[in-house]
GUKE-200395 format. One record per residue (C-alpha): residue number from 1; residue in three letters; x, y, z. Coordinates in Angstrom, 1 decimal. Example, Ala and Ser with C-alpha at 12.3 -4.5 7.8 and 13.67 -1.06 7.14 Angstrom:
# GUKE-200395
i = 1; aa = ALA; x = 12.3; y = -4.5; z = 7.8
i = 2; aa = SER; x = 13.7; y = -1.1; z = 7.1
//
This chain:
# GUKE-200395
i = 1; aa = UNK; x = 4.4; y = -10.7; z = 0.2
i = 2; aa = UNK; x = 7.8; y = -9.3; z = 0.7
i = 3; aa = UNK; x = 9.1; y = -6.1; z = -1.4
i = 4; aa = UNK; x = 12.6; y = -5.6; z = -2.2
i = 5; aa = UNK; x = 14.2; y = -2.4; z = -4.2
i = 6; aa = UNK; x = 17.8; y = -1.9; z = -4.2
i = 7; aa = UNK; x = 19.7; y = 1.3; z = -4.4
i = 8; aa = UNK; x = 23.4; y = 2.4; z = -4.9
i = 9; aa = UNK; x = 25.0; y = 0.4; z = -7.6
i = 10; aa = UNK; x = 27.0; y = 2.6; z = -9.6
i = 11; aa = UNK; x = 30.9; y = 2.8; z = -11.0
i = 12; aa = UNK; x = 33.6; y = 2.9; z = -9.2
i = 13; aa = UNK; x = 37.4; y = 2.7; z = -10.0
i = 14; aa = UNK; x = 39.3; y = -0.5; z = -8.2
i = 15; aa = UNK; x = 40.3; y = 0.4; z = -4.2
i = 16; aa = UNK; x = 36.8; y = 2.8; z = -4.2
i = 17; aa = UNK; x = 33.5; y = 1.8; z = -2.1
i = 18; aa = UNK; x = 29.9; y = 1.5; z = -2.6
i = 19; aa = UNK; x = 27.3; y = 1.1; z = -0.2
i = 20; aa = UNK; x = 24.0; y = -0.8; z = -1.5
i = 21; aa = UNK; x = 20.8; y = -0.4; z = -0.1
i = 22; aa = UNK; x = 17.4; y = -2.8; z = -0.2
i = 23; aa = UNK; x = 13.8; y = -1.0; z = 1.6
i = 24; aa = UNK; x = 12.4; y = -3.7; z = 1.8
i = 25; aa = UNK; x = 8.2; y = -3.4; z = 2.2
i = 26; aa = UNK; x = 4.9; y = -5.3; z = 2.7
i = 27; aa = UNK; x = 5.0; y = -8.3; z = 5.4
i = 28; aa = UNK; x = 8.6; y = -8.1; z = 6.5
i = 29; aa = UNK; x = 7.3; y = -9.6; z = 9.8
i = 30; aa = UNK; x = 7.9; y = -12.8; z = 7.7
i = 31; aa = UNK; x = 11.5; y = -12.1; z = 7.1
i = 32; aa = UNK; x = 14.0; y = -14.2; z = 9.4
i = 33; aa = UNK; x = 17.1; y = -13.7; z = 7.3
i = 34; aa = UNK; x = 17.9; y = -11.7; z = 4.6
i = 35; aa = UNK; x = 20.9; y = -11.7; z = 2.2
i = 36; aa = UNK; x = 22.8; y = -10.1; z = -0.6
i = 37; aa = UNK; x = 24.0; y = -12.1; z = -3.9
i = 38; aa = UNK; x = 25.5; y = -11.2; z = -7.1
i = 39; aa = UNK; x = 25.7; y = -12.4; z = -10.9
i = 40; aa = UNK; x = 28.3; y = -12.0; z = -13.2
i = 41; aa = UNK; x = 27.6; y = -12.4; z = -17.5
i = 42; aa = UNK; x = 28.0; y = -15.9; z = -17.8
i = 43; aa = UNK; x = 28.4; y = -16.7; z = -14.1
i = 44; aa = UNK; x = 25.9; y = -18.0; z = -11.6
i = 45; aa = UNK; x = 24.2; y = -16.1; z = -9.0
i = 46; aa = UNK; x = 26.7; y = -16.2; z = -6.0
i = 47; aa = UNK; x = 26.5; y = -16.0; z = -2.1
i = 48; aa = UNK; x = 28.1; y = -13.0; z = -0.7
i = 49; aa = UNK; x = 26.4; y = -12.2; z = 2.6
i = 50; aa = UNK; x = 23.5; y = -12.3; z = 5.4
i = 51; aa = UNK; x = 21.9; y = -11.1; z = 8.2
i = 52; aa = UNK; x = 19.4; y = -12.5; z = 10.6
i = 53; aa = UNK; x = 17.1; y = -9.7; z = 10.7
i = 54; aa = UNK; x = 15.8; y = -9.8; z = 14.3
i = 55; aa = UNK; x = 19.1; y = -10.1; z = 16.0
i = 56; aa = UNK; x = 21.8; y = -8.6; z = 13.3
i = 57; aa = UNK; x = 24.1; y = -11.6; z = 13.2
i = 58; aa = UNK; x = 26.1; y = -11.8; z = 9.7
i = 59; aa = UNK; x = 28.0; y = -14.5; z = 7.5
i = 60; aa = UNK; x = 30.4; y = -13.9; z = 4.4
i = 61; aa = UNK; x = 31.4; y = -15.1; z = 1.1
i = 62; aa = UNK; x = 35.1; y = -15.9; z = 1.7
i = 63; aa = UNK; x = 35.7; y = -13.8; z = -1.2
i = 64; aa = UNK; x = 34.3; y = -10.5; z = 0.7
i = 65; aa = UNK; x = 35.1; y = -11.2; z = 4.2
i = 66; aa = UNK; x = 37.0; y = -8.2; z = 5.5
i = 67; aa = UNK; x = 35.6; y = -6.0; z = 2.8
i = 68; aa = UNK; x = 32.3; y = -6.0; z = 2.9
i = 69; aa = UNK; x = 30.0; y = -5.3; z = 6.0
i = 70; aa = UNK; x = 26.2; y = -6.0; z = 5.6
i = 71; aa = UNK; x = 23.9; y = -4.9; z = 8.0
i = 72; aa = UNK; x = 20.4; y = -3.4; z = 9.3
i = 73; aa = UNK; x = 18.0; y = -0.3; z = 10.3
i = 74; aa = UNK; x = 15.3; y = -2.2; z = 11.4
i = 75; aa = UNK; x = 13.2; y = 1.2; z = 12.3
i = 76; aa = UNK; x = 13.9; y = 1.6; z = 8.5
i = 77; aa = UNK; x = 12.8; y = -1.9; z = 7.4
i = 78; aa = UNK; x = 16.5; y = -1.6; z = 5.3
i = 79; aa = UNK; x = 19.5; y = -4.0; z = 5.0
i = 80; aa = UNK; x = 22.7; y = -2.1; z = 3.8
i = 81; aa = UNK; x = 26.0; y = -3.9; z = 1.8
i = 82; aa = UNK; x = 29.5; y = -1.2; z = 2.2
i = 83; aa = UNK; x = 31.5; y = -2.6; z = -0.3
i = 84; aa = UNK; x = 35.2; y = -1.4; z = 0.3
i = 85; aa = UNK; x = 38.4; y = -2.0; z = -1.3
i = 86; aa = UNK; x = 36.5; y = -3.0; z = -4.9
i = 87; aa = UNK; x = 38.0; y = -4.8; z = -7.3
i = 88; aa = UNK; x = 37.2; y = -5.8; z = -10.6
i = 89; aa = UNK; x = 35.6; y = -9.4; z = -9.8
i = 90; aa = UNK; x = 33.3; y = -7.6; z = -7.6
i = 91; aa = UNK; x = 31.6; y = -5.9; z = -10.9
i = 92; aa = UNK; x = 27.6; y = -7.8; z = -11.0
i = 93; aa = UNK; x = 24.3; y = -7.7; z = -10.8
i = 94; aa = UNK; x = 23.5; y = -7.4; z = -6.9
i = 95; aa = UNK; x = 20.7; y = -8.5; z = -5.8
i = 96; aa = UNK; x = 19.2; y = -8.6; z = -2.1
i = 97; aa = UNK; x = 16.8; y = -11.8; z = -0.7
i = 98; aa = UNK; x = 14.6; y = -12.4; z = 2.1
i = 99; aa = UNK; x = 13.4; y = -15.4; z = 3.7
i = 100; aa = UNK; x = 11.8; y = -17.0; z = 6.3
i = 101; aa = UNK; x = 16.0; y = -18.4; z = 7.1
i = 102; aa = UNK; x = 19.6; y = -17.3; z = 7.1
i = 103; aa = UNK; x = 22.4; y = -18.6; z = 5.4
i = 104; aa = UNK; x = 24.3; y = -19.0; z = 1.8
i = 105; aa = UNK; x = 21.8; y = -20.9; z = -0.3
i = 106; aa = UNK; x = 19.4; y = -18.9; z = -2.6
i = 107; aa = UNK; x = 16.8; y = -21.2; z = -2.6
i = 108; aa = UNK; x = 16.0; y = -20.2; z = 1.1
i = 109; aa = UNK; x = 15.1; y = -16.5; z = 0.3
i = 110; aa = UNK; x = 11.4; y = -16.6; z = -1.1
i = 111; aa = UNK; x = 11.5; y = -12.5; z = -1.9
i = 112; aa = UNK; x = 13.9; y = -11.0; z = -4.5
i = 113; aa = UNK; x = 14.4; y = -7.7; z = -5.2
i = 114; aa = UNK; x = 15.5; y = -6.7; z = -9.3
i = 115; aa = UNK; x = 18.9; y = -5.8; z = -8.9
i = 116; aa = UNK; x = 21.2; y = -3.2; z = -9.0
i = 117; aa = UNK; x = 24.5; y = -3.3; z = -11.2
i = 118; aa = UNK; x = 28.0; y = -2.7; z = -9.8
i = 119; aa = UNK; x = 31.0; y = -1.9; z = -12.1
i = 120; aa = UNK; x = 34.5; y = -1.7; z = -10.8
i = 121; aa = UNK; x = 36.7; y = -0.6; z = -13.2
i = 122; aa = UNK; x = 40.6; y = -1.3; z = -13.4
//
């Protein structure tokens, strides 16, 4: 088993940052990829980015590509998300995920943490 807790969701005014953190715990030798998703009320759980654990390569949403930068301290067992330049679409439920892949589809992450809740405010 894989634990996940995320940190660093808060409020923020449109144009601010945020940087989200997930510790992530137990058997994280069986974490290939992790990732970062988010859920608006009313929307579905939506893609916005991932690492490959072992050798830090990344992939983006479209719709945070430039803005966002995910990454890794692996002598921390912790995956980061700096969230610049916020906007109000950004405001969700963030979640982080790990898995035994990589990649945009939520059903490859086995481990979810509970979620921490970012508001950008216009």
């Amino acid at each position: 088993q894989v634990q996940l807790v995320e940190s660093g969701g808060g409020l923020v005014q449109a144009g601010g940052s945020l940087r989200l953190s997930c510790a992530a715990s137990g058997r994280t030798d069986r974490s290939y990829g992790m990732g970062w998703f988010r859920q608006a009320p009313g929307k579905e759980r939506e893609f916005v980015a991932s690492i490959i654990w072992s050798g830090g390569n990344t992939y983006y949403a479209d719709s945070v590509k430039g803005r966002f930068t995910i990454s890794r301290d692996n002598a921390k067992n912790t995956m980061y998300l700096q969230m610049n330049s916020l906007k109000p679409e950004d405001t969700a439920v963030y979640y982080c995920a790990a898995g035994a892949s990589f990649g945009s589809y939520a059903g490859t992450y086995a481990y979810w943490g509970q979620g921490t809740q970012v508001t950008v405010s216009s």
